[in-house]
SEKOL-907571 format. One record per residue (C-alpha): residue in one letter; z, x negated, y. Coordinates in steps of 0.2 Angstrom, whole numbers, plus 2048, in hexadecimal, padded with zeros to 3 digits. Example, Ala and Ser with C-alpha at 12.3 -4.5 7.8 and 13.67 -1.06 7.14 Angstrom:
<atoms>
A  827  7C2  7EA
S  824  7BC  7FB
</atoms>
This chain:
<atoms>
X  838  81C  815
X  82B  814  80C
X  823  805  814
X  815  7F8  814
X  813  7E7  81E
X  803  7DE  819
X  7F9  7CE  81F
X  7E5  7D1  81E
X  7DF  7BF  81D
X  7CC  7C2  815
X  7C6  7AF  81B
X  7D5  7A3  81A
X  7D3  793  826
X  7DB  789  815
X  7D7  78B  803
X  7E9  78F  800
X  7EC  79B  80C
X  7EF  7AD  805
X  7DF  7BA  808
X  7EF  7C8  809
X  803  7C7  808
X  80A  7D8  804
X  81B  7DD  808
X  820  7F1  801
X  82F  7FB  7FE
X  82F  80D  7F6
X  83E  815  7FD
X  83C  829  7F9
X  83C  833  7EA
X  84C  82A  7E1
X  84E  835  7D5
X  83F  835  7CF
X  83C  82B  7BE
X  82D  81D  7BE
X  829  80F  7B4
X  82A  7FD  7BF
X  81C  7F3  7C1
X  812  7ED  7AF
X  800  7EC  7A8
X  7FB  7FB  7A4
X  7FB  7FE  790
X  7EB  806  78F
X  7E3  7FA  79C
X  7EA  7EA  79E
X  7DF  7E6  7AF
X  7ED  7F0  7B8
X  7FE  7EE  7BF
X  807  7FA  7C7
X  817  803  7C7
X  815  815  7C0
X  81B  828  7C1
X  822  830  7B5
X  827  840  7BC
X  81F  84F  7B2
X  810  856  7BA
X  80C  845  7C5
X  80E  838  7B7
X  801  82A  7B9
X  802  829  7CA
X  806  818  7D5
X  80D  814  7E5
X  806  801  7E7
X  7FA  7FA  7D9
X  7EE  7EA  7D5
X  7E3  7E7  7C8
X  7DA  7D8  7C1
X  7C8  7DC  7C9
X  7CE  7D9  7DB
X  7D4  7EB  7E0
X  7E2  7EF  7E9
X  7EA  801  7F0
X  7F9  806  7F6
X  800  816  7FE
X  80F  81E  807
X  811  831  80A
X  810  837  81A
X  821  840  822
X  81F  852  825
X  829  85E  822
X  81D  86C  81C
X  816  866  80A
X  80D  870  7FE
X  815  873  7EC
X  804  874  7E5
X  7FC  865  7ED
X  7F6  858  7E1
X  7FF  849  7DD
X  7FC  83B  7EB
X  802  82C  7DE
X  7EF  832  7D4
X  7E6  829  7E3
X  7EB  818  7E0
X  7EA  818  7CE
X  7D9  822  7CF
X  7D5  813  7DA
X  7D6  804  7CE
X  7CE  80F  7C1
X  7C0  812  7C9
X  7B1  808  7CE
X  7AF  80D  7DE
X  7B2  7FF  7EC
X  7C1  802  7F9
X  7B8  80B  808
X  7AC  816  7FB
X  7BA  81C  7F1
X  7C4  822  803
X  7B7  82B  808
X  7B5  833  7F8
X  7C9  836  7FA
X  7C8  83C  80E
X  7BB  84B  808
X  7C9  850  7FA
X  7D8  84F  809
X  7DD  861  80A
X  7E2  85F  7F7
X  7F1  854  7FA
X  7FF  853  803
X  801  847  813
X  7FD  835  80E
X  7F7  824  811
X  7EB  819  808
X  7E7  807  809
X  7DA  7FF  7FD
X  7D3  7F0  7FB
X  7C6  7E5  7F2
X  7C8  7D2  7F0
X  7B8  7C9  7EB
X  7B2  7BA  7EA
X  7A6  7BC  7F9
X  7AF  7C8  803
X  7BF  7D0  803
X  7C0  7E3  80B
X  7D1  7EF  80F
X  7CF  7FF  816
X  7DB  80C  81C
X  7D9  820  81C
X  7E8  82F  820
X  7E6  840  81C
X  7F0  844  82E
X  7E5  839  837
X  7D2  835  83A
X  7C5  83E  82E
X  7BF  82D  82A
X  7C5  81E  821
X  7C6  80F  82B
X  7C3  7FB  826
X  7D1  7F1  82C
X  7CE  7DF  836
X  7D8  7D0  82F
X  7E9  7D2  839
X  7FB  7D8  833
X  7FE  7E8  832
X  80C  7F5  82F
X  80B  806  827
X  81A  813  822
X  81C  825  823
X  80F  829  82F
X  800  821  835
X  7F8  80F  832
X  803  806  842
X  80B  815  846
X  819  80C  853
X  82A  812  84C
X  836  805  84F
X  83C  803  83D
X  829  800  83A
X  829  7F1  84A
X  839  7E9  846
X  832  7E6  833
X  821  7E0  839
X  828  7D5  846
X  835  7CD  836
X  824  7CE  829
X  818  7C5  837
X  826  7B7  839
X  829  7B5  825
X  816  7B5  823
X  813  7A7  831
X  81E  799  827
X  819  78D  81C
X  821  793  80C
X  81E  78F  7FC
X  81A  79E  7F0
X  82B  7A3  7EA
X  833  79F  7FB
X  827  7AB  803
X  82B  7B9  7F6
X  840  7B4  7FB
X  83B  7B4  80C
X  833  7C4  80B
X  840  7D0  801
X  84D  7C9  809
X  84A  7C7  81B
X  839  7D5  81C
X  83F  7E3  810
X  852  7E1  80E
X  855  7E0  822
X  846  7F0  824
X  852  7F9  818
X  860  7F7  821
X  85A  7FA  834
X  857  809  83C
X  84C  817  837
X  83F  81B  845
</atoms>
């Protein structure tokens, strides 16, 4: 089960405070080969992990680049899939490519929907005067949505869909994210009492 926790904070109280804190796990597709998280050879602006596999290589799962861009995505669980879909990894990388901002480029991605499989899409744009994420599934609304500052939780189906596995992780991310921690002591805190202990609980 892949899953996201995340913190939208566009207008921190503090000068310190983080505008988003981003907890993810991709737990599907095991067998298939991808590279980890690096700058991109051909474009050192963006970081991401990769796909390798033949036919969906290029594509990402969670990615950031150096003009304030941000996506992330998780397959949405349903049993019928189409073997000739397009690969769903393409939208985040296609996202930090392009020069579209976050809600543009989802409603360029919602009239294209029936191409791909189930999924979910989160995009954001970090700015100096305004920060903006916004959410669109295929198996939901026809419309992509901007999301509020809040916390929010995101898996296999979606935005705040409430599995159990997908509450008992927000209720573990909300409490790390409310300490005062110090940046590497928030990562700790994060993989090992967010991530490691989602991993571990049930499924649904």
């Amino acid at each position: 089960m892949c899953i996201i926790f995340l913190k939208f904070n566009p207008r921190p109280a503090s000068s310190n405070a983080y505008r988003l804190i981003l907890a993810a796990n991709r737990d599907e597709f095991y067998s298939r080969p991808s590279k980890a998280a690096e700058f991109w050879g051909s474009n050192n602006e963006i970081l991401s992990g990769l796909d390798l596999e033949e036919g969906k290589e290029g594509g990402s799962w969670l990615g950031i680049s150096k003009r304030g861009k941000l996506a992330a995505l998780t397959n949405y669980l349903d049993a019928r899939q189409n073997p000739d879909a397009q690969g769903r990894g393409s939208l985040v990388s296609n996202y930090l490519m392009d020069n579209l901002d976050s809600f543009a480029y989802l409603r360029k991605v919602s009239s294209e929907a029936h191409s791909y499989n189930g999924f979910n899409l989160l995009t954001a744009d970090f700015r100096a005067n305004e920060d903006t994420l916004c959410y669109y599934g295929n198996k939901g609304s026809s419309e992509p949505i901007h999301l509020k500052a809040g916390i929010y939780g995101l898996s296999n189906s979606l935005l705040e869909t409430p599995w159990r596995k997908l509450q008992h992780g927000k209720r573990l991310f909300t409490s790390v994210v409310n300490k005062t921690l110090s940046p590497d002591g928030l990562v700790q805190e994060l993989l090992s009492n967010t991530v490691s202990r989602v991993n571990n609980s049930v499924c649904v």
